[in-house]
N, C-alpha and C positions, 0 to 999 in steps of 0.2 A: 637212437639213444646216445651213441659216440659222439654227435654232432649237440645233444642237448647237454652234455655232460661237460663238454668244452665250454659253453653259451658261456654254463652255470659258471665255472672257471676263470671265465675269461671277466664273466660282469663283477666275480669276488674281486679278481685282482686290478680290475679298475676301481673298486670302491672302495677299497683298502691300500693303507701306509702313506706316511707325510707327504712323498714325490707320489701319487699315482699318477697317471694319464689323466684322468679328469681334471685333478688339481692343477696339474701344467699347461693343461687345453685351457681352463678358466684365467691361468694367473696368464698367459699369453695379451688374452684381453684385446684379441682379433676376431675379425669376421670366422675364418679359419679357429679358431680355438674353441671358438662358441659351437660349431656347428660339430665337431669334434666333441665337446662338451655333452650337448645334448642326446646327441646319439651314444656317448658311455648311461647317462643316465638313462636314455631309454632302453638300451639293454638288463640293465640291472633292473630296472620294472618290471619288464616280461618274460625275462628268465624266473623271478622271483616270486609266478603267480602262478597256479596251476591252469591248463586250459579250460575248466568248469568258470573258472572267476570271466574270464572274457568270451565264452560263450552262453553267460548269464545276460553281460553286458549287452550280446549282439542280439535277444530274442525283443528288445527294445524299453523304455525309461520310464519307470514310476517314482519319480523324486517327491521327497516328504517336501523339498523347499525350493521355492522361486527365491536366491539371492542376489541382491543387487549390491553392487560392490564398486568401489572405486579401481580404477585401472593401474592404479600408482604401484609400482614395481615390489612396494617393498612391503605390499599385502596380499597376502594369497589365501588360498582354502586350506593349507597345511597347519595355519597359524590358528584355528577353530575346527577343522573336522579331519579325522584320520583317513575315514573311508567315503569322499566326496562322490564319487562315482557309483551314478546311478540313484545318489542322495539329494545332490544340490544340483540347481538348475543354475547355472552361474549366469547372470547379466551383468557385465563390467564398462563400467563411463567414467569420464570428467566429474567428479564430484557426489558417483554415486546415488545419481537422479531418475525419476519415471521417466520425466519428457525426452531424455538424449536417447533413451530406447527403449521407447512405450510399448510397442510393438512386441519384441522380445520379452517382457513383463508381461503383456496379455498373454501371449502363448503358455507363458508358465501358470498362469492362471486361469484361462480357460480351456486351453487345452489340453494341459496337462493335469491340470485340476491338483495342484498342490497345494495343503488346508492353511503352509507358511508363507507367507511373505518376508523376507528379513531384508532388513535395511540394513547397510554397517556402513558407517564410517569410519575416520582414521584419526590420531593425532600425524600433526605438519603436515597437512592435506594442502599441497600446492593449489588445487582448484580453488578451495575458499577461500585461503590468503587473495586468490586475484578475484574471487567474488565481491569480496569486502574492501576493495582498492581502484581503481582506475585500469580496466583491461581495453581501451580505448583505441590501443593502438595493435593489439590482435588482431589476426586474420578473422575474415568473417565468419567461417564455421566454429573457429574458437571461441568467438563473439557471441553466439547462437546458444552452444551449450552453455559460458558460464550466463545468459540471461536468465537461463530456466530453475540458478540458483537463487533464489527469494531472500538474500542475507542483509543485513545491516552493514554500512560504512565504517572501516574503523575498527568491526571487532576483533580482539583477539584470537588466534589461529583457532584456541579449542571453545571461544564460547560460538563462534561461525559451525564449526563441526557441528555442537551441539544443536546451534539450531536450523541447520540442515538439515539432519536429519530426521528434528523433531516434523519440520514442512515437511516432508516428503511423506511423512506415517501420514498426516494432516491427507496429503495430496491422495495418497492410498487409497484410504479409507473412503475420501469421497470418490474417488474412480471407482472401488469394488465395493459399493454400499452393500447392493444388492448379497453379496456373495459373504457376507460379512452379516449383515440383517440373517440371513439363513444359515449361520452355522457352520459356511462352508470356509474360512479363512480367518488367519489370525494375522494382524499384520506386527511383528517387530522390531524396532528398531534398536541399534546395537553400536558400540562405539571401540574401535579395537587401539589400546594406546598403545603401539610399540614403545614411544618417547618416555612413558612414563610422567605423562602431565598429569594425570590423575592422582597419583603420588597412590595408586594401590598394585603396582606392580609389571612393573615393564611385560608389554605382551599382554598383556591381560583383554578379554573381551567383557565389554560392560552392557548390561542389558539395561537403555535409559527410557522406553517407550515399550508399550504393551499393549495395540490397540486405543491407543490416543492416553493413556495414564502413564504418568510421569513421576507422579510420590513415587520416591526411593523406599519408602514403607512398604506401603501397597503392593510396590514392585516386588519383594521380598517372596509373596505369595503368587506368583503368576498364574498359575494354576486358576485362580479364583478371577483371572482379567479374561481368562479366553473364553472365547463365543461359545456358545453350544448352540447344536443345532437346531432348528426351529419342529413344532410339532407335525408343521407342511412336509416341511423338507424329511422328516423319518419318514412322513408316509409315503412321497414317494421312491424313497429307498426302498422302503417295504415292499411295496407296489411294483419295482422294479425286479426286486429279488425277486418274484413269484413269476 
């Protein structure tokens, strides 16, 4: 109890006041500071959860959402979900694509049998600037991922975003017909503008795709885009239940 009472103590007083330990590990802005860094913040996570929350965690994963996400540093789960874990299935790429890790996308989908798909993009998405540019002189595995982005020459940063992501619902859909025909998935697409190119509010996450519909209308109601289940597919829920 002495020993947990300290943790708790110890991860206040790293999280807290202008000069903490953490603050000084980050503004250091070394190898050393970072891993200093990381380890104040993971204290302050685990001290700050009761043992029930991570022995929830460890009996193993039913996530409501398979998301694929771009890899870019300055997009995380924190910036759309509070309580990620054990919600989101996180797949992170170049450009926020199936093909860079199809594999890891089925898993979330048939294996894990999650009814979302989300797709999110970014504003200033480095990968689509080189999408829509000359990335010719790229190493070849960099060459590889951005191929599998389908964008236009020339666009600009957020209409490439835009229609990234619109391909990839495109590309979804036809990958998980099946599982889409029967109910079992919805696939969204999502566009997070830290920059505030959208001019509706820096940070803001935009829902622009709902299983292939795109009216900003329409969109309005989503509710009314998503699949229901097929009368096959309840019965053998049903079938299965008994």
């Amino acid at each position: 109890m002495q020993r947990f009472f300290l943790s708790v103590c110890i991860a206040a007083l790293i999280a807290s006041g202008p000069a903490s330990a953490r603050e000084q590990a980050v503004a250091g802005n070394s190898v050393i500071g970072f891993i200093d860094a990381i380890k104040a913040d993971n204290l302050a996570y685990y001290t700050g959860r009761k043992a029930d929350f991570f022995f929830t965690l460890s009996k193993g994963q039913k996530p409501l959402a398979t998301v694929v996400a771009c890899s870019d540093s300055r997009v995380h789960t924190n910036m759309f979900s509070a309580d990620p874990e054990g919600r989101l299935f996180m797949v992170r790429n170049m450009g926020n694509q199936l093909a860079a890790t199809e594999g890891s996308v089925e898993y979330g989908i048939y294996h894990l049998r999650t009814p979302v798909l989300l797709i999110i993009g970014h504003t200033r998405c480095g990968a689509i600037s080189a999408a829509s540019s000359d990335y010719s002189k790229e190493s070849p595995a960099i060459r590889r991922e951005l191929d599998s982005i389908s964008i236009g020459k020339g666009l600009s940063n957020i209409e490439g975003v835009y229609a990234n992501v619109h391909n990839q619902v495109v590309a979804a859909m036809l990958k998980f017909d099946d599982e889409l025909k029967a109910g079992k998935l919805n696939v969204i697409g999502a566009v997070l503008d830290f920059a505030d190119d959208l001019h509706l509010g820096a940070g803001k996450l935009t829902i622009i795709n709902v299983n292939g519909e795109t009216d900003a209308r329409k969109l309005e109601d989503p509710e009314a885009l998503l699949t229901k289940p097929t009368s096959t597919a309840a019965g053998k829920t049903k079938k299965n239940a008994r």
